[in-house]
Steps between C-alpha positions, in 0.01 A plus 500: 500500500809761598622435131226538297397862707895576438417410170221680471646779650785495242324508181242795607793702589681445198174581336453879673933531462431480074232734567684726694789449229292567220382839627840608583635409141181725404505802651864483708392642846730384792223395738406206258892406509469473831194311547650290210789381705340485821233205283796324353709456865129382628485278206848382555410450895191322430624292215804419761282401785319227214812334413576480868157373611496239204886420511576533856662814650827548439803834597465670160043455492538657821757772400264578190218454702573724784720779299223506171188479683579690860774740485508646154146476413302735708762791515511466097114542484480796746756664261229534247251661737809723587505586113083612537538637786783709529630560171781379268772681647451300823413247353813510284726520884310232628575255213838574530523457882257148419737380255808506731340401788353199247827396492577556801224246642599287178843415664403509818277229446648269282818494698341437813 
């Protein structure tokens, strides 16, 4: 049951990250980048946490799991409303503080 809702999970986020993708190759505004990513890590998360629950858990499903779908994922889809709500030009330092401290948690986590 955990795999198919992972599963499930998976392919409707996938679903809303093209359509989030396909808006942003339309019309090029930054919050609809930002939503974009923030759908693909969740994708990437969710899809993670289905090969775990139907392969067994395992270090790197975890890493992926915990790095995709709970660190980088919510501060990457505030970052759009960021973009609405205040502007491009914070939204523009934001992203670049996000990005580093992306990679930041990226390290942090897979070295751990």
């Amino acid at each position: 049951m955990n795999a198919a809702l992972a599963a499930a999970a998976t392919l409707v986020a996938v679903a809303f990250c093209l359509s989030t993708l396909d808006r942003w190759l339309r019309r090029r505004r930054a919050h609809e980048q930002a939503w974009t990513v923030s759908l693909a890590l969740f994708a990437l998360g969710s899809g993670a946490l289905w090969w775990a629950e139907s392969a067994g858990w395992s270090l790197g499903a975890f890493r992926v799991f915990y790095l995709a779908g709970a660190v980088l994922n919510v501060p990457w889809l505030a970052l759009g409303t960021v973009y609405l709500l205040a502007g491009p030009a914070v939204g523009d330092r934001a992203r670049g503080w996000l990005v580093l401290l992306s990679g930041l948690a990226a390290g942090i986590v897979l070295f751990a």
